[in-house]
Every structure is written in structure tokens, then in C-alpha cells.
ZASEMAR-991314 format. One record per residue: residue in three letters; x, y, z of N, C-alpha, C in turn. Coordinates in Angstrom, 1 decimal. Layout:
! ZASEMAR-991314
REC residu   n_px   n_py   n_pz  ca_px  ca_py  ca_pz   c_px   c_py   c_pz
REC    ALA      X      Y      Z      X      Y      Z      X      Y      Z
...
END
This chain:
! ZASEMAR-991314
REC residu   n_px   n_py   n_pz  ca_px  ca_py  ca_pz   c_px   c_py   c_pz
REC    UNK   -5.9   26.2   15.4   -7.0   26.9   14.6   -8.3   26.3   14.9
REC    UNK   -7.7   24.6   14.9   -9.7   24.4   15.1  -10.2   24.4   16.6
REC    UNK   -9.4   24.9   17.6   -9.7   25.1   18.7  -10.3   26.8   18.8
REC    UNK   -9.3   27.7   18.4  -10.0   28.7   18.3  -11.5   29.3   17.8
REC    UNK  -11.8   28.0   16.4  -13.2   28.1   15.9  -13.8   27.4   17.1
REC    UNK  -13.7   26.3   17.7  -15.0   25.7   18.6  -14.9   26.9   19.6
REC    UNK  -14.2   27.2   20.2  -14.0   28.5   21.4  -15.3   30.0   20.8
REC    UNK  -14.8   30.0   19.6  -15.6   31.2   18.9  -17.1   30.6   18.8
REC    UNK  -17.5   29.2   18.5  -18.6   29.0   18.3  -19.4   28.8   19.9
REC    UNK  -18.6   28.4   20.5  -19.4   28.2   21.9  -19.3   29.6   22.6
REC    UNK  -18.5   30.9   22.2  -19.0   32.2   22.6  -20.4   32.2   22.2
REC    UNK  -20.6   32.4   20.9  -21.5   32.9   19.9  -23.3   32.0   20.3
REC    UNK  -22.7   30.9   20.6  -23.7   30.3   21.2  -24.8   30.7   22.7
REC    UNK  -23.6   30.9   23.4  -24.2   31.3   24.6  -24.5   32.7   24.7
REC    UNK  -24.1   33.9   23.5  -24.3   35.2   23.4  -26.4   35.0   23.0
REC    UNK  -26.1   33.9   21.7  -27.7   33.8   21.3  -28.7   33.0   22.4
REC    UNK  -27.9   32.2   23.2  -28.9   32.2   24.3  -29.5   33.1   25.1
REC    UNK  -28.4   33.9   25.5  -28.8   35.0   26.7  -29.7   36.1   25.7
REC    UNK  -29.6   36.1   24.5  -30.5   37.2   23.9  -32.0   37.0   23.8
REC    UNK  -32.2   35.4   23.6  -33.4   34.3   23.5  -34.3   34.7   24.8
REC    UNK  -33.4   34.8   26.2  -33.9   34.6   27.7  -33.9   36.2   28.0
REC    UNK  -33.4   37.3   27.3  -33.7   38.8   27.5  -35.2   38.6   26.7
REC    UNK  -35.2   38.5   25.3  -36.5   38.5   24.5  -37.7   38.3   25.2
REC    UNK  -37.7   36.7   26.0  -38.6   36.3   26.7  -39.0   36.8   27.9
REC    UNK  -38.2   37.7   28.9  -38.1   38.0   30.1  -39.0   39.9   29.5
REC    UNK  -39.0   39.9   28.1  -39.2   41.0   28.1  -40.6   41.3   27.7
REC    UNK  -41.4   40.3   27.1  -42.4   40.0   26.7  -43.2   39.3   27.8
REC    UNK  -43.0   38.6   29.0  -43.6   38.6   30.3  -43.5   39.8   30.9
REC    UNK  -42.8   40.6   31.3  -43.0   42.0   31.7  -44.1   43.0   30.8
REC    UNK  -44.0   42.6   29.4  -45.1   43.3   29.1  -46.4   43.0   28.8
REC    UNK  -46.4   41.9   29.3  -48.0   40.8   29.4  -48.8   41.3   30.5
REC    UNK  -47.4   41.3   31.5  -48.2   41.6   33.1  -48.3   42.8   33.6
REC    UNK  -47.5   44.1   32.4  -48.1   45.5   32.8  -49.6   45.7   31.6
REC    UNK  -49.6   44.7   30.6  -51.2   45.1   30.0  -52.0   44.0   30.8
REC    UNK  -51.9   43.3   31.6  -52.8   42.4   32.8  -53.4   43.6   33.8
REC    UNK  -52.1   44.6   34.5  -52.5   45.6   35.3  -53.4   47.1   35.1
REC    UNK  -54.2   46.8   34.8  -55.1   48.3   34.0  -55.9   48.8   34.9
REC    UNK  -56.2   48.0   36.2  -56.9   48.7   37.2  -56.2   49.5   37.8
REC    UNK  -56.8   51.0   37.8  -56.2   52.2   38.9  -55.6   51.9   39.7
REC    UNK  -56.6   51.2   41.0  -56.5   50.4   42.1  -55.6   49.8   42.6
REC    UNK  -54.4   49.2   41.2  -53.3   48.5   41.3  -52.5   49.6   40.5
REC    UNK  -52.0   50.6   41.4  -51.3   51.3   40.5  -50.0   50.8   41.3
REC    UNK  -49.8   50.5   42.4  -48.7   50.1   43.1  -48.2   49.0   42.1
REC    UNK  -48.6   48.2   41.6  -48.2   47.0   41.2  -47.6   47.4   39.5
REC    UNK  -48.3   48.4   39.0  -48.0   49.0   38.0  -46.9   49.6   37.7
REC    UNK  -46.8   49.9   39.0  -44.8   50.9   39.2  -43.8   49.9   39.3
REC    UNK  -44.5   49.0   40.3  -43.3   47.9   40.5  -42.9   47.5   38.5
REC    UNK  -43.6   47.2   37.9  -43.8   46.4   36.7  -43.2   47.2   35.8
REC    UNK  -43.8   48.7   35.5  -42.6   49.6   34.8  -41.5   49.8   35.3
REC    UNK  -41.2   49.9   36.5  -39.7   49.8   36.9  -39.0   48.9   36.5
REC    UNK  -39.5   47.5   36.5  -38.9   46.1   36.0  -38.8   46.5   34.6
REC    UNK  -39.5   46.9   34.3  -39.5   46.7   32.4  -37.9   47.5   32.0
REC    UNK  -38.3   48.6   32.5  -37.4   49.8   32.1  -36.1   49.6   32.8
REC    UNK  -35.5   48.6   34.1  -34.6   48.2   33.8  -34.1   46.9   33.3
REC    UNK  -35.2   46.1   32.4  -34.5   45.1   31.8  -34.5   45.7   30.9
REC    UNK  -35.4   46.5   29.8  -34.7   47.1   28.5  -32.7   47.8   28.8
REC    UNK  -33.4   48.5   29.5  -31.7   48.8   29.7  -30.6   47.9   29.8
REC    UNK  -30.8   46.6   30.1  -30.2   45.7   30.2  -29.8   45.1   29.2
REC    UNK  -30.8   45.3   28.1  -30.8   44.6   27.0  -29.8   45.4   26.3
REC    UNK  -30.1   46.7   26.2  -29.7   47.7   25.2  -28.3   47.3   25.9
REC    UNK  -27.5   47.5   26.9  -26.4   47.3   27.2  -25.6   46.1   26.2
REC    UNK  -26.7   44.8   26.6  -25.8   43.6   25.8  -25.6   43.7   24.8
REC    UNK  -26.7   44.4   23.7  -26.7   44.7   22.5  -25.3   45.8   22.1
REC    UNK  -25.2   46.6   22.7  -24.1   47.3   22.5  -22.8   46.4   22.6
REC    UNK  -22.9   45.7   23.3  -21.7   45.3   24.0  -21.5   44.1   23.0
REC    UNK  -22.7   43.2   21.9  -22.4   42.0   21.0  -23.6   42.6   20.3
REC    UNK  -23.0   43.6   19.6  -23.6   44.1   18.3  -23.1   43.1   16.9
REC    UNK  -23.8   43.0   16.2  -23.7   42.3   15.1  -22.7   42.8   14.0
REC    UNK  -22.9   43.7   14.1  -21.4   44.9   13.5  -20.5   44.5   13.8
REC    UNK  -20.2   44.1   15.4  -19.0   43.7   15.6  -18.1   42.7   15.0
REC    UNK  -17.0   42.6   14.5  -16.2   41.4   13.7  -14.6   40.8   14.7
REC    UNK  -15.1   39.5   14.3  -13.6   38.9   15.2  -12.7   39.1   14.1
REC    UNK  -11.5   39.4   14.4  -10.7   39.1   13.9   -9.0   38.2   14.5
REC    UNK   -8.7   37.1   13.7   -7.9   35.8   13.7   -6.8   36.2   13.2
REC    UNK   -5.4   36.4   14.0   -4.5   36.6   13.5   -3.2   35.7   13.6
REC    UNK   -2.9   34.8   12.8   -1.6   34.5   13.2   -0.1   34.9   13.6
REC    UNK    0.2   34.6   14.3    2.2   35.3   15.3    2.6   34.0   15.2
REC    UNK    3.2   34.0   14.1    3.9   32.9   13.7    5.3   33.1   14.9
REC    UNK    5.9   31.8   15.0    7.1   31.7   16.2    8.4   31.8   15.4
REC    UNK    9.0   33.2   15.8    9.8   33.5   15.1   11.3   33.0   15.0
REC    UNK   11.2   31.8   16.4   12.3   31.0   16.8   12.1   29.9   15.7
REC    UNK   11.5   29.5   14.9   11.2   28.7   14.4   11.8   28.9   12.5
REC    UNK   10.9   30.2   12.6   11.2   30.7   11.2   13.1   31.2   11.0
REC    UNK   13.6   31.9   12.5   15.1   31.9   11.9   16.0   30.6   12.2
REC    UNK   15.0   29.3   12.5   15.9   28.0   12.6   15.8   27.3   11.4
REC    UNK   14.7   27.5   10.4   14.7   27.1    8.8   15.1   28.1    8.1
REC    UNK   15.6   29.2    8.3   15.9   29.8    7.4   17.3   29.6    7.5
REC    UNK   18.1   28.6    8.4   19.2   28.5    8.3   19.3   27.2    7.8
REC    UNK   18.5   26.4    7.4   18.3   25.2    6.5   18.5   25.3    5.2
REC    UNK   19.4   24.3    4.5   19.6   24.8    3.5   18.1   23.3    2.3
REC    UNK   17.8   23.0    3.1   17.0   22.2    2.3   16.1   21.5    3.8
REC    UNK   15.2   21.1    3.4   14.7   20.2    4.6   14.2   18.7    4.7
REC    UNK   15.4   17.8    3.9   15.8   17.0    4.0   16.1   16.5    2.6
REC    UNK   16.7   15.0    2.7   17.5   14.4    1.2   16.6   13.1    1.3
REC    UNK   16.2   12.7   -0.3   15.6   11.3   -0.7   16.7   10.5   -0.8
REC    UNK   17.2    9.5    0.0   18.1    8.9   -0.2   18.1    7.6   -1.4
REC    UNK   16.8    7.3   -1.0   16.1    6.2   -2.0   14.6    6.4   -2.3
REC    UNK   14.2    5.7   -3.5   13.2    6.1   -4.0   12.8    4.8   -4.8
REC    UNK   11.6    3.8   -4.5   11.0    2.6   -5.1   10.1    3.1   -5.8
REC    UNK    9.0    3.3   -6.8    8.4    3.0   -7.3    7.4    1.7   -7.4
REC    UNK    5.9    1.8   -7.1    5.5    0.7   -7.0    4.5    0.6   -7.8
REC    UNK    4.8   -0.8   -8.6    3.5   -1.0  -10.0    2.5   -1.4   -9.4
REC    UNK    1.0   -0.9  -10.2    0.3   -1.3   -9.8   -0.1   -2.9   -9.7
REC    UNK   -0.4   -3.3   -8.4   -1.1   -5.2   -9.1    0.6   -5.2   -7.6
REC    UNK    1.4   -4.8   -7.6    2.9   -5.8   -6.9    3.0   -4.7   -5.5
REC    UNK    3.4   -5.7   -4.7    3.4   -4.9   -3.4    5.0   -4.1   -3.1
REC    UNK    4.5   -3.3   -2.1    5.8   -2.6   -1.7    6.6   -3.1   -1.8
REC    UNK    8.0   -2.7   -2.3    9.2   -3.7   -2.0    9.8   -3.2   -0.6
REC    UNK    9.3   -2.0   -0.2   10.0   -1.5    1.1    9.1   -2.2    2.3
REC    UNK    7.9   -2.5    2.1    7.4   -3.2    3.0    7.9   -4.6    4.1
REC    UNK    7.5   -3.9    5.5    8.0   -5.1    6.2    7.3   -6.1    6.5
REC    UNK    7.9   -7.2    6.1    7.1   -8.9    6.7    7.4   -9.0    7.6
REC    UNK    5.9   -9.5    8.2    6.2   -9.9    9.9    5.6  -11.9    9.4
REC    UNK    7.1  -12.2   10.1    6.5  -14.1   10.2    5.6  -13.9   11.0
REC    UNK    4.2  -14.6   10.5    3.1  -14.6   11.5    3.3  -16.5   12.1
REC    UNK    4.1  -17.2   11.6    4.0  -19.0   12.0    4.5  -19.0   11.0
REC    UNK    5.4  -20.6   11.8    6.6  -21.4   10.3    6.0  -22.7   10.9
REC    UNK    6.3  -23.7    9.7    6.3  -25.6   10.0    7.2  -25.9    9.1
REC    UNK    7.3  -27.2    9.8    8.8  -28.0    9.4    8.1  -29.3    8.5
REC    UNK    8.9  -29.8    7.7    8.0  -30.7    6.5    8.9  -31.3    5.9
REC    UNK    8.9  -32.5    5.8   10.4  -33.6    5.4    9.8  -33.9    3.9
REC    UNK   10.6  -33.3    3.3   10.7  -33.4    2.0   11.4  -34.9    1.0
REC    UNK   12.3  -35.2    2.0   12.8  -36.8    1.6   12.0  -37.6    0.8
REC    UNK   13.3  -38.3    0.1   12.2  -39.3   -1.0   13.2  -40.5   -0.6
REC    UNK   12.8  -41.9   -0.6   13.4  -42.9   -0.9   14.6  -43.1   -1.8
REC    UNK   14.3  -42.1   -3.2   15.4  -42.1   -3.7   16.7  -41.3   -3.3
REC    UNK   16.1  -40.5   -2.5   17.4  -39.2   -2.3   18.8  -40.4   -1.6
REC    UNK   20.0  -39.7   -2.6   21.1  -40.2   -1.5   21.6  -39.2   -0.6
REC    UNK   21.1  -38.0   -1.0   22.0  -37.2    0.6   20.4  -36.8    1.0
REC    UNK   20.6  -35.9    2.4   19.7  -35.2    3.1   19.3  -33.8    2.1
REC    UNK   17.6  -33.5    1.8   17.2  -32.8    1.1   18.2  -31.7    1.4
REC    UNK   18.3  -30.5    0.7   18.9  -29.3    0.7   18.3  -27.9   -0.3
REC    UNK   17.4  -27.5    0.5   16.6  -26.5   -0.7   17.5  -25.5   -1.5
REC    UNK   18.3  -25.1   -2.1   18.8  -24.2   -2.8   18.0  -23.1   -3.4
REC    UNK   16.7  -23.6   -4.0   15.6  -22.2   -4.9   14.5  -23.0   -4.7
REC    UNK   13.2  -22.7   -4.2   11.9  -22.5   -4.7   11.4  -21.7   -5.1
REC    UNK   10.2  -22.0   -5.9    9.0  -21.1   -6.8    7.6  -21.8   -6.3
REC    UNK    6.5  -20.5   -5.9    5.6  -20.9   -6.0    4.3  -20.2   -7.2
REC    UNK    4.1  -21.1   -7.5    3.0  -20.7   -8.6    1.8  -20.2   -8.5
REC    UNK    1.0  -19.3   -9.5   -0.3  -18.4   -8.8   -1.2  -19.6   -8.8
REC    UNK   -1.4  -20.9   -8.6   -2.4  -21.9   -8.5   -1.9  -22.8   -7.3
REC    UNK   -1.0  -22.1   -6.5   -0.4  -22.8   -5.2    0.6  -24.4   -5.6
REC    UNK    1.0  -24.2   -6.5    2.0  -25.3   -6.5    3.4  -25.0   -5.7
REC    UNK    4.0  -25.6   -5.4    5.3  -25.3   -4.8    6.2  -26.2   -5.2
REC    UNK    7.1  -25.4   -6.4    8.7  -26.5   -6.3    9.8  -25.9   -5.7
REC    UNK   10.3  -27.1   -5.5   11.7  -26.6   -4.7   13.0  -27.2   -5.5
REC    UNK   14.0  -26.6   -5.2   15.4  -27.8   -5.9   16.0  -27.7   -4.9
REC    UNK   16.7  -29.4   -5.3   17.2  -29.7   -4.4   18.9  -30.3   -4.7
REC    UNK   19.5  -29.1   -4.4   20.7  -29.3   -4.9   21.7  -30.7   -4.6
REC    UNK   21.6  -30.8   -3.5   22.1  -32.0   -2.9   21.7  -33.4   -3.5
REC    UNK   21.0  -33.9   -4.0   20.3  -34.8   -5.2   19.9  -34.4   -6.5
REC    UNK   20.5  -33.0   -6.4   20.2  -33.3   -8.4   18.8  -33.0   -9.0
REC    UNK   17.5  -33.1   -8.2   16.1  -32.6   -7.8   15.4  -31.7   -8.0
REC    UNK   14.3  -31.9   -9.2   13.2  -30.7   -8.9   12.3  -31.4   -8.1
REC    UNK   11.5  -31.0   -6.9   10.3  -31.4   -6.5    9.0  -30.6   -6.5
REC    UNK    8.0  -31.3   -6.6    6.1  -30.8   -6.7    6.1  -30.9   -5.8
REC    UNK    5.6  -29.9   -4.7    5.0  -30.3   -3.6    3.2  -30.0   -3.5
REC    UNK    2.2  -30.4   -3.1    1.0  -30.5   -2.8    0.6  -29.5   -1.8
REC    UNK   -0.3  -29.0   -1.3   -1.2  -27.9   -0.9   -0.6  -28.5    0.9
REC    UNK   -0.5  -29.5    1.2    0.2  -30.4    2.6    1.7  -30.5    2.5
REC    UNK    2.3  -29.7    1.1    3.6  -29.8    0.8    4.3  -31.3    1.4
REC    UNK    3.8  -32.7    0.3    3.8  -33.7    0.2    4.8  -33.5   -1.3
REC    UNK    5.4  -34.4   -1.6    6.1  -34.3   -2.6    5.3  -35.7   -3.8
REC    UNK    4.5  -34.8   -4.8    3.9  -35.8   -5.5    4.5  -35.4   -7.0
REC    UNK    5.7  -35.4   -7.1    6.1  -35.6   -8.7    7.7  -34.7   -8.5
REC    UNK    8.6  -35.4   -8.9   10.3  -34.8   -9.0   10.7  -35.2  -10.6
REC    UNK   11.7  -34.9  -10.7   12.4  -34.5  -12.1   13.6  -34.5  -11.6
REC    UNK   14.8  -35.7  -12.1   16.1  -35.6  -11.5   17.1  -34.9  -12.8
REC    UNK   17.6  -34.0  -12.4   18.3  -33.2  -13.5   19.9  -34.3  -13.6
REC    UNK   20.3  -33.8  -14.6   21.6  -34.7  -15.0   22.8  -34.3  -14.4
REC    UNK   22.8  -32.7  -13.6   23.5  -31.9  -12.8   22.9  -31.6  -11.6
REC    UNK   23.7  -30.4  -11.7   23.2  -29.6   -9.9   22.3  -28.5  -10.2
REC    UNK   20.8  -28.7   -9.9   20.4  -27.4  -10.0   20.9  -26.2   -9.4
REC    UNK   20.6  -25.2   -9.8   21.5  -23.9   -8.9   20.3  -23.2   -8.5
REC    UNK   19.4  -22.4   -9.5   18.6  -21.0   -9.4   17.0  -21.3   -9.9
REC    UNK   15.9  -21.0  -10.0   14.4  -21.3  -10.4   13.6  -20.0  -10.7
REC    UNK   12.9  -19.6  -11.7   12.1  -18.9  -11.5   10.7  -19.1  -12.2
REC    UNK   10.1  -18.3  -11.9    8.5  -18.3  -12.5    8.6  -17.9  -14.1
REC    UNK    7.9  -18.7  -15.0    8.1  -18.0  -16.4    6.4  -17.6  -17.2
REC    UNK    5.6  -19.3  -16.9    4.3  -18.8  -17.0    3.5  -19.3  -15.6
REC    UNK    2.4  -18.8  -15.8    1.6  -19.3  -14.3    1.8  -21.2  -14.1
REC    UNK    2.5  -21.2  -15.2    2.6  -22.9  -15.0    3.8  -23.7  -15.3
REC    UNK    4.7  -22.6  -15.7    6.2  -23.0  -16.4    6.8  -22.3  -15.5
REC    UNK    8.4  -23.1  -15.2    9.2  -22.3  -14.2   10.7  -22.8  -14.8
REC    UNK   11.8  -22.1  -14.7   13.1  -22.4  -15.3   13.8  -22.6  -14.7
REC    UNK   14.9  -23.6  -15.0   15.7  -24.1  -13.8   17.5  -24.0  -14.1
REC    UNK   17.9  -23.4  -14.0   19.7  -23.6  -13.8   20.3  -24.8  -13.4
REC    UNK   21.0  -25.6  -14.8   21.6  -26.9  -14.6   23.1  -26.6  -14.7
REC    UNK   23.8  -27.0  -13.5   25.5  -27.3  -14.6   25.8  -28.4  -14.2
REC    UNK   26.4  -29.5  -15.3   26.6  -30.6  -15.1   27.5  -31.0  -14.5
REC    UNK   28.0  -32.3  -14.9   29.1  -32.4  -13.6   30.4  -32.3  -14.7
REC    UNK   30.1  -32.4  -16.0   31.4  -31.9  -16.9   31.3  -30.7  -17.1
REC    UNK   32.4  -29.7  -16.6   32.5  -28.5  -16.4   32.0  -27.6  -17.7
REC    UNK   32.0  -28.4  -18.8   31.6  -27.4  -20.4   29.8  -27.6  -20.3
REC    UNK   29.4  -27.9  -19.7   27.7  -28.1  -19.5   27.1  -27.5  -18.4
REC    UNK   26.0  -26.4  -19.1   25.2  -25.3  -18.4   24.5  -25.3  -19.2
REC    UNK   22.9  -25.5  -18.3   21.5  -25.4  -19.0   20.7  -24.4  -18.4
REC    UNK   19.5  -23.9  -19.1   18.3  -23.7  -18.4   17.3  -24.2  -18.9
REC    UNK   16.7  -25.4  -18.2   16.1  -25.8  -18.3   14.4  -25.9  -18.2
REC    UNK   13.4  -26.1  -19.0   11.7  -25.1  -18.9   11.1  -26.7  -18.7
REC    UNK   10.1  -26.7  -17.2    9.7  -27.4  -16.9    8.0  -27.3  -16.8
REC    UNK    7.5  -28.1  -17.2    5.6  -27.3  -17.2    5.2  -28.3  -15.8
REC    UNK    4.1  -27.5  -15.4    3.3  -28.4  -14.3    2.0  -29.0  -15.0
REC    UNK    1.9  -29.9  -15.2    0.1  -30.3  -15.6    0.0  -31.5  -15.0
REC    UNK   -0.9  -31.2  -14.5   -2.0  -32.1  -13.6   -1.2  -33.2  -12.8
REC    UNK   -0.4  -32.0  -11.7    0.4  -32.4  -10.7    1.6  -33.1  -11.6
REC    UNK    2.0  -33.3  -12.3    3.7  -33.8  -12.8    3.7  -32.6  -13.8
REC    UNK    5.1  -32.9  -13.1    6.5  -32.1  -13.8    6.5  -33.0  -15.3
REC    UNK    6.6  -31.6  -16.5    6.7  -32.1  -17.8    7.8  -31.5  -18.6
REC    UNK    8.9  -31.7  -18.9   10.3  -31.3  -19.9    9.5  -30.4  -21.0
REC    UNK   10.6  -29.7  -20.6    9.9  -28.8  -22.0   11.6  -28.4  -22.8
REC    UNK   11.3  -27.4  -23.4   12.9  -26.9  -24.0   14.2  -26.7  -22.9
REC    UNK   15.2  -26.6  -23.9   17.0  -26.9  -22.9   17.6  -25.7  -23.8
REC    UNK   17.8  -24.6  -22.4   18.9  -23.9  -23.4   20.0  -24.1  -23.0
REC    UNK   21.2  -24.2  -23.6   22.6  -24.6  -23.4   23.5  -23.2  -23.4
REC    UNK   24.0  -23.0  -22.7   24.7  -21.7  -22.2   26.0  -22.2  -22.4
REC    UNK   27.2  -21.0  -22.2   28.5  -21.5  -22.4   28.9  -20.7  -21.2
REC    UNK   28.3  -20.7  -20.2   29.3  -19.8  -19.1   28.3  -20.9  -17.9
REC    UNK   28.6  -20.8  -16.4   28.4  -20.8  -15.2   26.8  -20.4  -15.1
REC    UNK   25.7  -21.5  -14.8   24.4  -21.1  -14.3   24.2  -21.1  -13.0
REC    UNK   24.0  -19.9  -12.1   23.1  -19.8  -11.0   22.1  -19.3  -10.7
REC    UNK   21.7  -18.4  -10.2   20.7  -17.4   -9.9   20.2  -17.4  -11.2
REC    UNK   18.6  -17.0  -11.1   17.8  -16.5  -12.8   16.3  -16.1  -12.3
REC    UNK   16.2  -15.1  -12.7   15.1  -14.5  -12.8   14.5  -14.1  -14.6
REC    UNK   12.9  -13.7  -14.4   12.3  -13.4  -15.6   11.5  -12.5  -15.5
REC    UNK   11.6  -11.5  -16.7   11.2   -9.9  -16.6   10.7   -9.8  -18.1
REC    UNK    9.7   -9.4  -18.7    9.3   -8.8  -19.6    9.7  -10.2  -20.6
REC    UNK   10.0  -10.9  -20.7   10.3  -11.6  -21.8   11.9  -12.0  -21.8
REC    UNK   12.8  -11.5  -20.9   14.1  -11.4  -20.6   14.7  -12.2  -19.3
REC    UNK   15.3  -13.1  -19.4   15.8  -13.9  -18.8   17.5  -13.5  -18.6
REC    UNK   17.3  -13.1  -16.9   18.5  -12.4  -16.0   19.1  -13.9  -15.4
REC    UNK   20.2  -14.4  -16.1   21.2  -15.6  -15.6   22.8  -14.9  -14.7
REC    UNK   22.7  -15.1  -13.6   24.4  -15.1  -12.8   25.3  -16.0  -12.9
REC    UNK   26.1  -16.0  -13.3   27.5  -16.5  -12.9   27.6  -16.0  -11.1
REC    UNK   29.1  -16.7  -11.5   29.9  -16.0  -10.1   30.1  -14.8  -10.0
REC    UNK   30.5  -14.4  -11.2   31.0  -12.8  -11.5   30.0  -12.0  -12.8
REC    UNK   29.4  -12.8  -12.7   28.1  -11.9  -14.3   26.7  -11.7  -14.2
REC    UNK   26.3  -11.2  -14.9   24.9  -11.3  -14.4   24.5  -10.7  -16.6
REC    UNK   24.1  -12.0  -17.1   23.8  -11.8  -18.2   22.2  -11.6  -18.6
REC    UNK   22.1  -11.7  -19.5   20.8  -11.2  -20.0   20.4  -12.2  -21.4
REC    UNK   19.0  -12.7  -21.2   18.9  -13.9  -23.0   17.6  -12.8  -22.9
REC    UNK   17.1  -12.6  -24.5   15.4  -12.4  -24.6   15.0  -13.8  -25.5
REC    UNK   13.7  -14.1  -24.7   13.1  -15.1  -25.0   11.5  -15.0  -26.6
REC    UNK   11.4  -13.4  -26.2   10.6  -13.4  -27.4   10.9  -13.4  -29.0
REC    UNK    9.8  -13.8  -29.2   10.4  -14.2  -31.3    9.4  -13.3  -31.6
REC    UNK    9.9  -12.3  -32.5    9.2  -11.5  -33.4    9.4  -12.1  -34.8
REC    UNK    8.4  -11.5  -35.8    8.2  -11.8  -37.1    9.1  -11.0  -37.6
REC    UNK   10.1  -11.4  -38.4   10.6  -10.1  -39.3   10.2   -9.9  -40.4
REC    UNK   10.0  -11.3  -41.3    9.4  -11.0  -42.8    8.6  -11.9  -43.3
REC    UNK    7.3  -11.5  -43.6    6.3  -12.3  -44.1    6.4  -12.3  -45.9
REC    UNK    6.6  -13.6  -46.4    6.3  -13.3  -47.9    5.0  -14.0  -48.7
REC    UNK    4.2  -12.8  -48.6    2.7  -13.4  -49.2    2.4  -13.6  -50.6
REC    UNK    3.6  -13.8  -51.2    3.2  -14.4  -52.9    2.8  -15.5  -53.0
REC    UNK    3.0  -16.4  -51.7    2.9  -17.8  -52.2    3.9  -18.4  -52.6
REC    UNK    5.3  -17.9  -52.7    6.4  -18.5  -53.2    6.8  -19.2  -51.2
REC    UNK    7.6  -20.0  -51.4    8.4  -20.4  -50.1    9.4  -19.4  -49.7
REC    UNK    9.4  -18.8  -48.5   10.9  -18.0  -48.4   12.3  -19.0  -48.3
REC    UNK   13.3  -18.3  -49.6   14.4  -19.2  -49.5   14.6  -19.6  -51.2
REC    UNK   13.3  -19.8  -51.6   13.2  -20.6  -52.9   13.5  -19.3  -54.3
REC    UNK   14.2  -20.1  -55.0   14.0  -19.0  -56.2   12.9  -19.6  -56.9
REC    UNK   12.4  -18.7  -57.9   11.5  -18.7  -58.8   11.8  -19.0  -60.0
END
């Protein structure tokens, strides 16, 4: 289509040129037969009306021929090999999946390309085995912990991912997540099989600070945090705790709730 418009415009173009260069060719011929008024030059006179009278003719020709009356008309011929090959379609295709993306979080279907990796010895003097990352979390202020299942280990690492502050759990960390821009939760099971924690760790001013212990009665691995809702795995489960406290009842007499009167 938009080939046929530029095609249409560059006719229409060169029609109003050649009308521009008749106009002018016709208005010199009649300069130079009111120039010739002497008798004397009647020879020159004839040549000049002959010229005139066949470029008007000329004119009137083109004018006939790209009258302004005249209209294009644009028709499409649709390809009818096409139309009886979808009409034997019974749909023209299936969503097999479908993400939804909130505003503020990136595609989940998006692909990462590694642009560069480095390698960084995490080791501390105290470790007795070779580090072993199991989960890290990084925080929106660039902190980086990692656990380290193999020693029992949370570690801080620094902006040089230097390890300036650890936290030795009493078990095996398993799982970590983000809870506030500064709190992250950690999955403990101890080494006596009836002991499973998650444990809430704060960052301030580079050290790791204990905060609350929830004590679980099943297998802690994996854990994530959503809306207020802490997603804990087992081997075989995948449970669910909510973390927020609402008010249920305020009593504004002044009395104590609990107390009789």
C-alpha cells in the first residue's frame, strides 16, 4: 500500500510539472507574438501563431488526458490461496503459557545473558571444611550473604565480596530469603533430628544481628517471602506461615483486657 501511494505521488508530481513548463512555454509564445506588430514581420508572425496554436493544442490534449475529474481508484485482490488456507484453520494458534508482569519486577521470561563471572575465596580461618554456598541473598543496599552449609555459616560479604561479619548457626543452614531491605531468613535443622528453625537475621552497620527463632516441627529447606507469607519446603511439602499481626480487639474503657471489674 505504501508503495502504491509513493508511485501515485511521484505520477501526480511530474503531471504538475509538465503543466507548470506548458503554462510557461505558453506565455513566451505570447510575449513574442505581442513583440511582433510590425507588418513587415509578418513572416515571423505566422511562424509564432503556428507555434502558439500547436502548443495550445498540446495543452488541451494533456488536460484531457489528466483532467482533474479524473479519480484513481485502489483496489485490493486479496490472494485467494491464502484465504482458503485459513479458512481451514480452526484457530490461529494456542497460548501455551502466560506470565503476567508487575509493575517495578522484570520479565520472568526474560533471557540473561552472563556478561563476566569472578572467582572469590570466601574461607575464614575458622571454617573446618571447604566453603560450600547452598543460598545467597542480596540486599537492595548491595550487601551479599551467603550460607554456608558445610560450616554451619551465614556470611556478610562487602562491595569486594570480602567476608566482614558471619553468624555460626547451631545446625545446617539449608534455604535464605529477603524479608526487609535489611532482614533476611534463614532455614536451620539441627543436628538433633526434632530441631527446625527459621531464623531472622538484621544487617546493621556491616554485622549480622539475631533477631527472632521460629521453631518448626517438620524439615526446613528452601523459603521464600511474599506479601507477608513465608513459603517453607520440606522434602515432600511446601508449607505456608503468615507473618503479619493484625489487631483484633481494642478495649477503650480503660479497663485491662482480661481483668474483671
Amino acid at each position: 500500500m505504501k508503495d502504491t501511494l509513493t508511485n501515485r505521488q511521484a505520477s501526480s508530481k511530474s503531471d504538475v510539472d509538465k503543466c507548470i513548463r506548458l503554462r510557461d512555454e505558453l506565455k513566451q509564445l505570447r510575449d513574442a507574438i505581442q513583440d511582433i506588430s510590425d507588418k513587415s514581420k509578418l513572416e515571423l508572425s505566422f511562424i509564432a501563431t503556428r507555434k502558439c496554436k500547436d502548443k495550445i493544442q498540446h495543452c488541451e490534449t494533456f488536460l484531457k488526458k489528466n483532467s482533474l475529474g479524473n479519480k484513481v481508484s485502489i483496489t485490493f485482490k486479496p490472494n485467494h490461496e491464502i484465504i482458503q488456507y485459513l479458512s481451514k484453520l480452526s484457530c490461529l494458534g494456542q497460548i501455551e503459557h502466560s506470565t503476567q508482569t508487575l509493575m517495578g519486577q522484570d520479565n520472568p521470561n526474560k533471557v540473561f545473558i552472563v556478561q563476566g563471572k569472578s572467582e572469590h575465596n570466601l574461607g575464614m580461618s575458622s571454617d573446618s571444611e571447604v566453603c560450600n554456598i547452598c543460598a545467597i541473598c542480596v540486599l537492595p543496599q548491595g550487601q551479599v550473604l551467603v550460607a554456608d552449609d558445610n560450616n554451619n555459616t551465614i556470611k556478610l560479604l562487602d562491595q569486594q565480596y570480602q567476608v566482614v561479619s558471619h553468624w555460626s548457626a547451631t545446625g545446617t543452614a539449608a534455604g535464605m530469603c529477603e524479608i526487609t531491605p535489611i532482614e533476611v531468613a534463614v532455614t536451620v535443622n539441627g543436628p538433633d533430628t526434632n530441631i527446625h528453625e527459621v531464623q531472622f537475621i538484621t544487617v546493621n552497620n556491616r554485622q549480622l544481628v539475631m533477631g527472632k527463632k521460629l521453631q518448626l516441627q517438620h524439615l526446613c529447606r528452601s523459603i521464600a517471602f511474599h506479601q507477608d507469607d513465608l513459603y517453607i519446603t520440606s522434602w515432600t511439602a511446601l508449607y505456608k506461615y503468615t507473618l503479619s499481626v493484625s489487631k483484633m480487639y481494642d478495649d477503650t474503657s480503660g479497663y485491662e483486657t482480661g481483668n474483671s471489674s
